[in-house]
C-alpha positions as CSV (number, residue, x, y, z in Angstrom):
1,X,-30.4,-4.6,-27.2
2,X,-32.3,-2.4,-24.2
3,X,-30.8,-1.9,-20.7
4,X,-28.0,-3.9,-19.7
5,X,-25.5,-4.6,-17.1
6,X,-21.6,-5.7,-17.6
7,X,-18.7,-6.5,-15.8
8,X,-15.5,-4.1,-16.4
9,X,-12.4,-4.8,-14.6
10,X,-9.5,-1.9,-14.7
11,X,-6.7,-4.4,-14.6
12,X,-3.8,-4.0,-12.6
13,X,-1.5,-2.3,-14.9
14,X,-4.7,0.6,-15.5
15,X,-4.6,1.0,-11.8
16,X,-0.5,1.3,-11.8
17,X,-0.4,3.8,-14.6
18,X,-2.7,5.9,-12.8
19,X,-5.4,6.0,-15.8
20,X,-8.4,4.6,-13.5
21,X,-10.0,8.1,-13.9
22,X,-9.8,8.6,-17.2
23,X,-11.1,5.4,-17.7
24,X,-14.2,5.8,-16.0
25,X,-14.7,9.1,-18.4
26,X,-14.7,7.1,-20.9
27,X,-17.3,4.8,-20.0
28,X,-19.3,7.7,-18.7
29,X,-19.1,10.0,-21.6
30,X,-20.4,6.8,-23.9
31,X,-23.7,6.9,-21.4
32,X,-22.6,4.0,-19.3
33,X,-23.2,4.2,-15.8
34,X,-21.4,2.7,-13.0
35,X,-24.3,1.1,-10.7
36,X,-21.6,-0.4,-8.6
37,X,-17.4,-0.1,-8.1
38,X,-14.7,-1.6,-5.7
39,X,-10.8,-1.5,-5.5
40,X,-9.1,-5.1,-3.6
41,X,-5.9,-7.2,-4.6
42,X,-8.1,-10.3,-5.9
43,X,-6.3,-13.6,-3.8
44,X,-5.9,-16.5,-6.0
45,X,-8.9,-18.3,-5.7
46,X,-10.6,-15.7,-6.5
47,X,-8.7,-14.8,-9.8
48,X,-8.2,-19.0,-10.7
49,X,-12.6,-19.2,-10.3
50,X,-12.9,-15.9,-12.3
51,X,-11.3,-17.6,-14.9
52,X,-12.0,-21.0,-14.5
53,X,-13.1,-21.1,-18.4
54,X,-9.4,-20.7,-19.0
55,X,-7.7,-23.1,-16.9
56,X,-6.6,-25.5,-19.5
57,X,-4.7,-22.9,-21.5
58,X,-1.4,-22.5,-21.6
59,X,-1.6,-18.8,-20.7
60,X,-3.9,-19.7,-17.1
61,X,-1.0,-19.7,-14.8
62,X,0.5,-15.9,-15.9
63,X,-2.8,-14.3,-16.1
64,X,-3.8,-15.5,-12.4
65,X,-0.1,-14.3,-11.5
66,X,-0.7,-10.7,-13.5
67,X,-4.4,-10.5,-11.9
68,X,-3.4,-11.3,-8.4
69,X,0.1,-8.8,-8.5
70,X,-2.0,-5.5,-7.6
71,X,-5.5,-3.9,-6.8
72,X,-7.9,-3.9,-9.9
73,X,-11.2,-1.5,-9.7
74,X,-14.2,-3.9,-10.4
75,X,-17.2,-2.1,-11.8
76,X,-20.9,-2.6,-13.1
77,X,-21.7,-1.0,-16.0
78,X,-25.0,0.1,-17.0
79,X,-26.7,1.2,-20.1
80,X,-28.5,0.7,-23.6
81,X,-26.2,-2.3,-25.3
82,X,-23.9,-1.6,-22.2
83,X,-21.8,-5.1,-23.2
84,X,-21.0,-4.1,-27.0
85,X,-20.4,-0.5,-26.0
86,X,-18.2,-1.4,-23.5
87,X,-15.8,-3.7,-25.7
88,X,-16.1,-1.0,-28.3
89,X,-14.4,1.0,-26.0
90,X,-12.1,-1.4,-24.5
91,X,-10.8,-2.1,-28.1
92,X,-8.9,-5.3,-29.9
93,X,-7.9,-7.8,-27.0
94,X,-4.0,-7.5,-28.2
95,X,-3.6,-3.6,-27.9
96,X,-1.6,-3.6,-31.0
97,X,-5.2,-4.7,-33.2
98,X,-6.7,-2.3,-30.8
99,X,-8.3,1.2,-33.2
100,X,-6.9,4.4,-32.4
101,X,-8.8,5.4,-29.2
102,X,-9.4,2.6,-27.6
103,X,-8.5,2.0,-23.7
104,X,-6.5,-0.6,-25.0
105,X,-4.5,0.9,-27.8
106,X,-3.9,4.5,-25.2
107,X,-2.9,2.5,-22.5
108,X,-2.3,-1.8,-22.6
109,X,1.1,-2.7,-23.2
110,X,1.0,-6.4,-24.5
111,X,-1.7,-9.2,-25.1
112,X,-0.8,-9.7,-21.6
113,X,-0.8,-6.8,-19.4
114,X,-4.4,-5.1,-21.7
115,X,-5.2,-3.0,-18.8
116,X,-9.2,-3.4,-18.9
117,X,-11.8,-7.0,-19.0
118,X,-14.9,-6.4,-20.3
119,X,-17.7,-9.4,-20.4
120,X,-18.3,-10.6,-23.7
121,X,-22.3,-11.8,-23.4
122,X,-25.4,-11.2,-21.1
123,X,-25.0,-14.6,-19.6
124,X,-21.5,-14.2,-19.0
125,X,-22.0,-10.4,-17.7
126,X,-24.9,-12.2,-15.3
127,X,-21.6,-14.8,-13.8
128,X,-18.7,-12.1,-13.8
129,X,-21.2,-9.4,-11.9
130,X,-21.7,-12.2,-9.1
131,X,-18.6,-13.4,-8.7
132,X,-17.3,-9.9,-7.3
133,X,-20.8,-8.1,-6.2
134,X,-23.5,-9.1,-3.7
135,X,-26.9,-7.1,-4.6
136,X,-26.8,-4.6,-1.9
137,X,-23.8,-3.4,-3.9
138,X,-25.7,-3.0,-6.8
139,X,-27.2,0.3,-7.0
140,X,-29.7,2.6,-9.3
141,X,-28.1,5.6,-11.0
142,X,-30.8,8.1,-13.1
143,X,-29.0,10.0,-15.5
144,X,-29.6,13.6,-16.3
C-alpha cells in the first residue's frame, strides 16, 4: 500500500458532542499523522460540490443541510495504507453495522448524522484533499 494521504472530515455532530479530541487519538495512536487540519461552517456550495457524486440521490438535499448546520474539522491524514486504516477506524457507514470500537459505533447516531467521512480511494483522497486544502497547508510531520 506505502505512504498515503486521505481526507477525514469530523462531521458536525463529532464537533457538537465534543469528541474532536478523542478522535484525533484515535487516528494518531493507529500511526496516522495529521499533515494538515482546519475548523469552518462549510457554505453550500461548498458542501453541494463536495458531494457532487451524490446529487441525484434522494438523500443529497439532507446531507448538504446536515453538513452545512455547524463547523466540521477537515484533516489530512498521513500514513502506511492511511485510506483503509482510516475507514477501519471510522467503522460501518450506518453506525448500527459499525464493530465495537469504531468512531462510528462510540459516537454516530443514525446513517445520517455518522459523525466522521473518510475517502474511500487514492484517486478520490487526491479530489477530497483539494477541495478543502491549498498546498501550503499541507505540511511534513516525522514521527518519533
Amino acid at each position: 500500500m506505502g505512504l498515503q494521504r486521505t481526507l477525514s472530515i469530523i462531521k458536525p455532530d463529532g464537533v457538537k458532542k465534543g469528541v474532536v479530541g478523542e478522535i484525533v487519538k484515535r487516528f494518531e495512536n493507529a500511526g496516522l499523522s495529521v499533515i494538515a487540519m482546519k475548523m469552518k461552517t462549510l457554505s453550500r456550495n461548498e458542501a453541494e460540490g463536495f458531494y457532487a457524486v451524490h446529487r441525484e440521490r434522494p438523500f443529497f438535499g439532507e446531507l448538504v443541510e446536515f453538513m452545512t448546520s455547524g463547523p466540521v474539522v477537515l484533516m489530512i491524514l498521513e500514513g502506511e495504507g492511511a485510506i483503509a486504516k482510516n475507514r477501519e477506524l471510522m467503522g460501518a457507514t450506518n453506525p448500527a453495522d459499525a464493530a465495537p470500537g469504531t468512531i462510528r459505533a462510540d459516537f454516530a447516531t443514525d446513517i445520517g448524522e455518522n459523525t466522521v467521512h473518510g475517502s474511500d480511494a487514492i484517486d478520490t483522497a487526491a479530489f477530497e484533499t483539494s477541495w478543502f486544502f491549498a498546498g501550503i497547508e499541507i505540511n511534513t510531520v516525522e514521527r518519533i
